[in-house]
C-alpha positions in Angstrom: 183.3 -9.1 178.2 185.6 -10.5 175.8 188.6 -9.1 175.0 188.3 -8.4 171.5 185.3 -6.1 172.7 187.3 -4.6 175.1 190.2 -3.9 172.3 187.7 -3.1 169.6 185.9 0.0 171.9 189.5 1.4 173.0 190.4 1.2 169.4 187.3 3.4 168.6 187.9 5.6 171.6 191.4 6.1 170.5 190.5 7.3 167.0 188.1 10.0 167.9 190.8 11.1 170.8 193.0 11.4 167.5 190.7 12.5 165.3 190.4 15.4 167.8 193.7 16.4 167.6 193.7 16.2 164.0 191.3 18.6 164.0 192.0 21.2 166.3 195.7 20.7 166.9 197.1 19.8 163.2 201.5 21.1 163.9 203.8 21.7 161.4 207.2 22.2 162.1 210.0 23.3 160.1 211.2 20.2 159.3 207.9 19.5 157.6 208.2 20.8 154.7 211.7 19.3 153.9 209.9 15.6 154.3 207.3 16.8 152.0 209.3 18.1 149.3 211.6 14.5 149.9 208.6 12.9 149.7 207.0 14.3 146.4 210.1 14.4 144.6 211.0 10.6 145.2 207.0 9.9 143.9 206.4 12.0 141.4 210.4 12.2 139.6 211.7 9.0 141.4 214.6 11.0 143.1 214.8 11.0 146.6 216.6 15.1 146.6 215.2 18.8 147.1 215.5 21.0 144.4 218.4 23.4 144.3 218.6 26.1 141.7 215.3 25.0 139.9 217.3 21.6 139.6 216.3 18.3 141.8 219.6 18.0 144.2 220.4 13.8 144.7 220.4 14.3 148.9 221.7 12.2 152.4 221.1 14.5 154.5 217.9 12.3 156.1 216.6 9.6 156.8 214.2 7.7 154.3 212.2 5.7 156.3 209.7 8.7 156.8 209.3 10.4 153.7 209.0 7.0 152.2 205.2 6.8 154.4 204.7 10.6 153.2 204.8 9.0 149.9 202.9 6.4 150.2 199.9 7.9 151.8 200.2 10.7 148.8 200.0 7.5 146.4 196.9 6.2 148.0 195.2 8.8 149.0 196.2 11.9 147.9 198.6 14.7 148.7 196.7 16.6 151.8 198.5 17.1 155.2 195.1 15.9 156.8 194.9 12.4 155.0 198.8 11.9 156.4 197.6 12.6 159.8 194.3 10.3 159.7 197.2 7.4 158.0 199.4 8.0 161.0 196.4 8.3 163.9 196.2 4.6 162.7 199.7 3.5 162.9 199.3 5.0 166.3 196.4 2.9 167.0 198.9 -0.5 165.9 201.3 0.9 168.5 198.1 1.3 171.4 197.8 -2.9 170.6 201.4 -3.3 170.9 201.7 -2.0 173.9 198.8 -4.0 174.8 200.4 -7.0 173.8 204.0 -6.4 175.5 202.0 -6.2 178.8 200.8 -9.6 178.3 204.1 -11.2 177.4 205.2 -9.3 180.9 203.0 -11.0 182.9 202.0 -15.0 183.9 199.5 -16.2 181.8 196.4 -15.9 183.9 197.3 -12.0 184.4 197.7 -11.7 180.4 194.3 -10.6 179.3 193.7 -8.1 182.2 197.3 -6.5 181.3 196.5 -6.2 177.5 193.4 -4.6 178.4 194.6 -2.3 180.7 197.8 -1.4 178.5 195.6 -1.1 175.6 193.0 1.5 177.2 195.9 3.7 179.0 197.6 3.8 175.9 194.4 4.6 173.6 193.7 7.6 175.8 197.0 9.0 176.4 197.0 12.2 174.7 200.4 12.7 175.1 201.0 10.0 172.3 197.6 10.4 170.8 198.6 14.4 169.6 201.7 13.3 167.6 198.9 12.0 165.0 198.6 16.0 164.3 202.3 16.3 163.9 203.9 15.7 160.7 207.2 14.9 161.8 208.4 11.0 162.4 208.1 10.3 166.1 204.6 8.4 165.2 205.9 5.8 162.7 209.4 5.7 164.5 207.6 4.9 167.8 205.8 2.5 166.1 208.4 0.4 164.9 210.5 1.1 167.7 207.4 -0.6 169.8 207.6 -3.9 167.7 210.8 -4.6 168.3 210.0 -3.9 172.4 207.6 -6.6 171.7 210.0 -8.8 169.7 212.8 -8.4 172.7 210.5 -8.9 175.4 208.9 -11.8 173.7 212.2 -13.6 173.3 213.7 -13.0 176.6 210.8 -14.4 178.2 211.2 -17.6 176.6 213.3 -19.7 179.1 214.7 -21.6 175.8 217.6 -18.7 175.4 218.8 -20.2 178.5 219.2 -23.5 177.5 223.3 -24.2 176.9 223.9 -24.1 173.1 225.3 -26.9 172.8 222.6 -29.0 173.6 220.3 -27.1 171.4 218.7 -29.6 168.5 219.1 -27.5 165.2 215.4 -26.2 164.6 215.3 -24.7 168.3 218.8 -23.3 167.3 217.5 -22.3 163.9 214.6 -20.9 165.4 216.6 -18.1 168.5 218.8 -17.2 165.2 215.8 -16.6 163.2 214.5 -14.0 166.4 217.6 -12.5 166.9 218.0 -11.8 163.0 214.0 -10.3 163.0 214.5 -8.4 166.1 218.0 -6.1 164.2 215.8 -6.4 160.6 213.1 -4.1 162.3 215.2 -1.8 164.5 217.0 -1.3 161.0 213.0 -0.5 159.8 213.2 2.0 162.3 216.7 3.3 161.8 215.5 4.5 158.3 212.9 6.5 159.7 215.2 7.9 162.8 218.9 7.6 162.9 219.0 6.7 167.0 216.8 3.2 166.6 220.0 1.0 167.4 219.2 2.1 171.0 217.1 -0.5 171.8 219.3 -3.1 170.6 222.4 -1.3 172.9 219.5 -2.1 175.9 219.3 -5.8 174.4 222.8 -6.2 174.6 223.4 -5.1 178.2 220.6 -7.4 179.2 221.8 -10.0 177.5 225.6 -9.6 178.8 224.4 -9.2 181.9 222.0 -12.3 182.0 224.9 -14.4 180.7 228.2 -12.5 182.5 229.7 -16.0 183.2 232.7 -17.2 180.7 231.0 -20.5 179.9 227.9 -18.2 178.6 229.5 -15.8 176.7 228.7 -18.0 173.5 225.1 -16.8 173.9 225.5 -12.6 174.2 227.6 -13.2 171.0 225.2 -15.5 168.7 222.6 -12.6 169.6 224.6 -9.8 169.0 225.7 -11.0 165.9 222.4 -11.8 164.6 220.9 -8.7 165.5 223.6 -6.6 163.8 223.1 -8.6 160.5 219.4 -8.2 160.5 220.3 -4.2 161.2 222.4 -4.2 158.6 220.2 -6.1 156.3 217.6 -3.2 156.6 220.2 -0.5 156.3 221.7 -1.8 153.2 219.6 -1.0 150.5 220.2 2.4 151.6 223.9 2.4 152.0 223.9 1.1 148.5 221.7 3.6 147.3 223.8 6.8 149.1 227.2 4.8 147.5 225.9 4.8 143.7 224.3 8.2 143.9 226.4 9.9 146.5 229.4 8.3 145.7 230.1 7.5 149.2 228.8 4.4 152.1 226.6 5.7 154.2 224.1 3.9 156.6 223.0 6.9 158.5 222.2 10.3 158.1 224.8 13.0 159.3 224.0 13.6 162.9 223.4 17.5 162.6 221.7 16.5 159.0 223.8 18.4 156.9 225.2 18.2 153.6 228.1 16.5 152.4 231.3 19.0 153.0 228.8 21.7 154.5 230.5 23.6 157.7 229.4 22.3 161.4 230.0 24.7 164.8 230.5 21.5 166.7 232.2 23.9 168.7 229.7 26.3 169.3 227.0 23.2 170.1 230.1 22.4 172.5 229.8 25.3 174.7 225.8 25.4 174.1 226.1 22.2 176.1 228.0 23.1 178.6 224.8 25.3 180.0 221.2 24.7 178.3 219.0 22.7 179.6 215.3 24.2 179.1 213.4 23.8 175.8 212.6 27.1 175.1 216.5 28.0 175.4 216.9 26.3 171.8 215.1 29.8 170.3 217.6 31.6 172.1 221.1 30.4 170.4 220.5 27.3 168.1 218.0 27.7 166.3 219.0 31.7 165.4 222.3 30.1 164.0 223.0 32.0 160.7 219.6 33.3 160.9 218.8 36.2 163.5 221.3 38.0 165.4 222.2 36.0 169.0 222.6 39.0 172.3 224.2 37.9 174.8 222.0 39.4 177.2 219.4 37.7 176.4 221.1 34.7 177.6 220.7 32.8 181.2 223.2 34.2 184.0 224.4 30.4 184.0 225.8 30.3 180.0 228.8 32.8 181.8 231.2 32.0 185.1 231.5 35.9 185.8 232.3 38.8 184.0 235.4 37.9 181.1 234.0 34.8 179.9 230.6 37.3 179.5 232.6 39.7 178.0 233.9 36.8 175.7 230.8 35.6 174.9 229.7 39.2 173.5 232.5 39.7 171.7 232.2 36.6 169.9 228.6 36.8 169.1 229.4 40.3 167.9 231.4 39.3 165.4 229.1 36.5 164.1 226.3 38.9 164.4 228.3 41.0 161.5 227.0 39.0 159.1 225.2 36.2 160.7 228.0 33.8 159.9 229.7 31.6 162.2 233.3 30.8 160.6 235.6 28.1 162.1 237.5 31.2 163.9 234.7 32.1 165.5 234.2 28.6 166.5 237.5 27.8 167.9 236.6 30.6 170.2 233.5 28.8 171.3 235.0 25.4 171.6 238.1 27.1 173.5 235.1 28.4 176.2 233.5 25.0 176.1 236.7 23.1 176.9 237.4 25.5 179.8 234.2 25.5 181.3 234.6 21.8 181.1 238.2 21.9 183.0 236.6 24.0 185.2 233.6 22.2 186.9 233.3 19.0 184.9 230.7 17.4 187.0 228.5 20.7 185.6 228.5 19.1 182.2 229.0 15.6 182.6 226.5 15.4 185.6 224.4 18.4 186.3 223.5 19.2 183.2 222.4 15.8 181.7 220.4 15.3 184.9 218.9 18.6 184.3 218.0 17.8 181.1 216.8 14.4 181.6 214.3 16.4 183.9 213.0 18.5 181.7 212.5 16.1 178.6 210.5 14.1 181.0 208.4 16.8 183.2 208.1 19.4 181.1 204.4 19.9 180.1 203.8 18.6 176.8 201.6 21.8 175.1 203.9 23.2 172.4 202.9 20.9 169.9 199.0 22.6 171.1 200.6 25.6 170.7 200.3 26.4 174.2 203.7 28.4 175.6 203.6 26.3 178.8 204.2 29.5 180.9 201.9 29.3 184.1 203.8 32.6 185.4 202.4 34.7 187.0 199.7 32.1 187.4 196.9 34.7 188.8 197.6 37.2 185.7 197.4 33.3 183.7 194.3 32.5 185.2 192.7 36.1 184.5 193.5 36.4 180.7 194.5 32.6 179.5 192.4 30.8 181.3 192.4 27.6 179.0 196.1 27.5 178.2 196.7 27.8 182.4 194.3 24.6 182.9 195.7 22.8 180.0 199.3 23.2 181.1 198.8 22.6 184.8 197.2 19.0 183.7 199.4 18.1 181.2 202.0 18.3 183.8 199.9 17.0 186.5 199.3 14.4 183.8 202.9 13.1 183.2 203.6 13.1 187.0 201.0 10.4 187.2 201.9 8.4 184.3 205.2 8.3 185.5 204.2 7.6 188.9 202.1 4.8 187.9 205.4 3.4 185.7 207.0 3.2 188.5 204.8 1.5 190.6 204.3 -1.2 188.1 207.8 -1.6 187.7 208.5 -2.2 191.5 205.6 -4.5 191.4 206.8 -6.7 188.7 210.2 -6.1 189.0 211.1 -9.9 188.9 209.6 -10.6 185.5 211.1 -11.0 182.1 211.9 -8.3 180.3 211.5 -5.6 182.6 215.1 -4.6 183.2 215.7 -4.9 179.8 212.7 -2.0 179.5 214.4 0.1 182.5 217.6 -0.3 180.3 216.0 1.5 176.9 214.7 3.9 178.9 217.7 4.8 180.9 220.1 4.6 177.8 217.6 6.6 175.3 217.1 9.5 178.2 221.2 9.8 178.4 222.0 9.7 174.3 219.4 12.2 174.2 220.8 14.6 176.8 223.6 15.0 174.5 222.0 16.5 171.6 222.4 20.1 170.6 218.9 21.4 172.0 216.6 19.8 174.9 213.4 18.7 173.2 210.5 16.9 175.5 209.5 14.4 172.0 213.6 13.5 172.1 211.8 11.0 174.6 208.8 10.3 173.4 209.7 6.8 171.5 210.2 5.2 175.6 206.5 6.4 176.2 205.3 3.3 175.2 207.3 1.5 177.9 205.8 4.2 180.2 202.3 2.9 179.6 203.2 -0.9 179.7 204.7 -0.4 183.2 201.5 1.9 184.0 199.0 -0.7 183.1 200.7 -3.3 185.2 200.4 -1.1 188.0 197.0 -2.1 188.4 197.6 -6.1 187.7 198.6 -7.5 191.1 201.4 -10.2 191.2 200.4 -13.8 191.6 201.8 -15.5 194.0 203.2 -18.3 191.8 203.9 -16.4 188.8 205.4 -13.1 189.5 209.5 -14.2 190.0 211.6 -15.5 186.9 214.8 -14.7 186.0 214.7 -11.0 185.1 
């Protein structure tokens, strides 16, 4: 069977697996509504702001990149939640023949149409990616371009002309590795409009490339691409930098980090000692996300937020006073940050170590049903099985699920271990997982945009090595 058959049928397959979701599982989070409202202002008034006092407010505060799709799906088709998911099942779909086609570069040519097949069927049917159609939030289009410029990278390290000493390059082939270095920063800038982190991949890149060429005589290499790559990011970013410098009065390429308004006040302090011990998903309803609006009790939190009794009865005390008025003033959050920094001095490998580890884990293992609005609880799993039966099955093999995906990533990874391009993939992964350990709560999506690596390694687990065409220079 041809391959175009064999794309076209896991194309269709992958719709209706979306469509499904669409369906039955449409999600709307809270940050929803502040795209939409970004998104309808910028289309219908030509300002990119919320309203504020019955007055449309000039905003920073995030990214463009996905409000700018909101609009132009509500230009096309209409302003309905569903038509935005159908538009984004099919960006999905490009992202399912990406993946496909980053398998192929991964492998010798006489593997190559097996691997795009077999990439382009696991990742059709993976629901894990498949359900974010139903979520209006922007880990579909981010994944997306985040995905191309996999494809770019791999595509360019696998030609053995990068290794060719510069200076014996004619000018069109040196032309030519500029012209890919400048397109592979242009669209991770594409995707730093739509989420602030993108650059990640090109932070892989780069310890690939220094890595590849360590030796002094090479060093001209790692600094042509580098170089390139930041221009092409910058290129992307700069139409947006402008924009925030005429209307905002101030040069910005990237949305604050804890997307807030200009001058507003942030408890970096507080997020500080929230670090220092949370590391479940579900812990982010606890403290976070009641900031300045419910009132936080300390008993409610885990035994290990506290190292004994007085930094328990510190805690309370603190929260007591924010829960006054549901404020938390810098005093308050000197107090925080003074607990953080002790706990720190205290057992640093806890929150250097432990706690990004623990983390890691749970981004990665944790059953993937909230966005199904499933709780994930299998506890106590007989009472489970007795009264919610469904969400007990679901759970149990979504998690069984991402074990295996995981597990077959890591076999095709072993197996092809000496190609191209896959240490540069390890590196993403690896250097995604630990910025994302750092963020304020522990969210399973935060990884979602290394999924598609996931499935490329997954579908080369069942591509055997050639004997002649399985070891280049990784």
């Amino acid at each position: 069977m041809k391959t175009w058959v064999h794309v076209t049928a896991a194309m269709v397959a992958g719709l209706l697996l979306r469509l499904f979701f669409v369906a039955h599982f449409p999600f709307f989070a809270g940050d929803t509504k502040f795209y939409e409202e970004l998104a309808r202002n910028w289309l219908s008034h030509g300002v990119y702001g919320i309203y504020v006092g019955g007055q449309i407010i000039p905003v920073d505060m995030r990214m463009p990149g996905y409000p700018a799709f909101l609009a132009g799906v509500y230009a096309v088709l209409g302003q309905t939640r569903e038509r935005v998911m159908v538009a984004q099942a099919i960006v999905d779909l490009g992202t399912c023949v990406l993946i496909g086609l980053i398998a192929a570069w991964l492998v010798p040519a006489t593997a190559r149409r097996r691997a795009m097949i077999a990439a382009v069927w696991i990742a059709a049917l993976c629901p894990f990616t498949a359900d974010f159609s139903a979520v209006m939030l922007t880990e579909v289009l981010a994944t997306f371009l985040t995905t191309l410029t996999v494809l770019i990278l791999v595509r360019t390290l696998a030609d053995g002309s990068i290794d060719v000493p510069l200076g014996t390059l004619a000018r069109k082939a040196l032309l030519l590795q500029v012209g890919w270095w400048l397109l592979v920063g242009f669209v991770a800038g594409l995707g730093t409009l739509v989420r602030p982190e993108t650059p990640l991949v090109l932070a892989a890149a780069a310890t690939i490339l220094i890595a590849r060429w360590w030796r002094p005589a090479d060093w001209k290499k790692p600094a042509l691409a580098g170089l390139w790559m930041t221009v092409g990011l910058l290129l992307a970013l700069l139409p947006w930098a402008v924009r925030n410098a005429r209307t905002m009065g101030r040069v910005e390429f990237l949305s604050p980090r804890y997307a807030e308004s200009h001058g507003d006040f942030i408890p970096r302090g507080f997020f500080g000692w929230t670090r220092t011990w949370m590391v479940r998903p579900e812990e982010a309803y606890l403290v976070p996300w009641k900031l300045g609006k419910e009132k936080i009790d300390a008993d409610s939190l885990p035994r290990f937020a506290f190292d004994g009794a007085l930094e328990f009865a510190r805690v309370e005390a603190l929260l007591d006073r924010y829960n006054i008025d549901l404020k938390m003033t810098p005093l308050l959050d000197r107090g925080f940050e003074d607990l953080a920094r002790e706990r720190n001095a205290r057992r640093p490998g806890r929150t250097y170590v432990f706690i990004p580890l623990a983390r890691a884990w749970m981004m990665w293992l944790t059953p993937r049903v909230g966005f199904l609005r499933y709780s994930g609880d299998v506890l106590p799993p007989g009472e489970k099985w007795e009264y919610e039966r469904t969400e007990f099955v679901v759970t149990i093999g979504y998690a069984l699920l991402g074990i295996v995906y995981i597990g077959l990533a890591c076999v095709g990874a072993w197996r092809w271990r000496h190609r191209a391009g896959l240490a540069f993939l390890a590196a993403f992964v690896m250097i995604r997982t630990a910025y994302m350990t750092q963020l304020q709560t522990v969210e399973p999506r935060y990884v979602m945009l290394c999924f598609p690596v996931i499935l490329v390694l997954g579908a080369l687990a069942f591509i055997s090595p050639t004997p002649n065409g399985s070891r280049t220079n990784p």
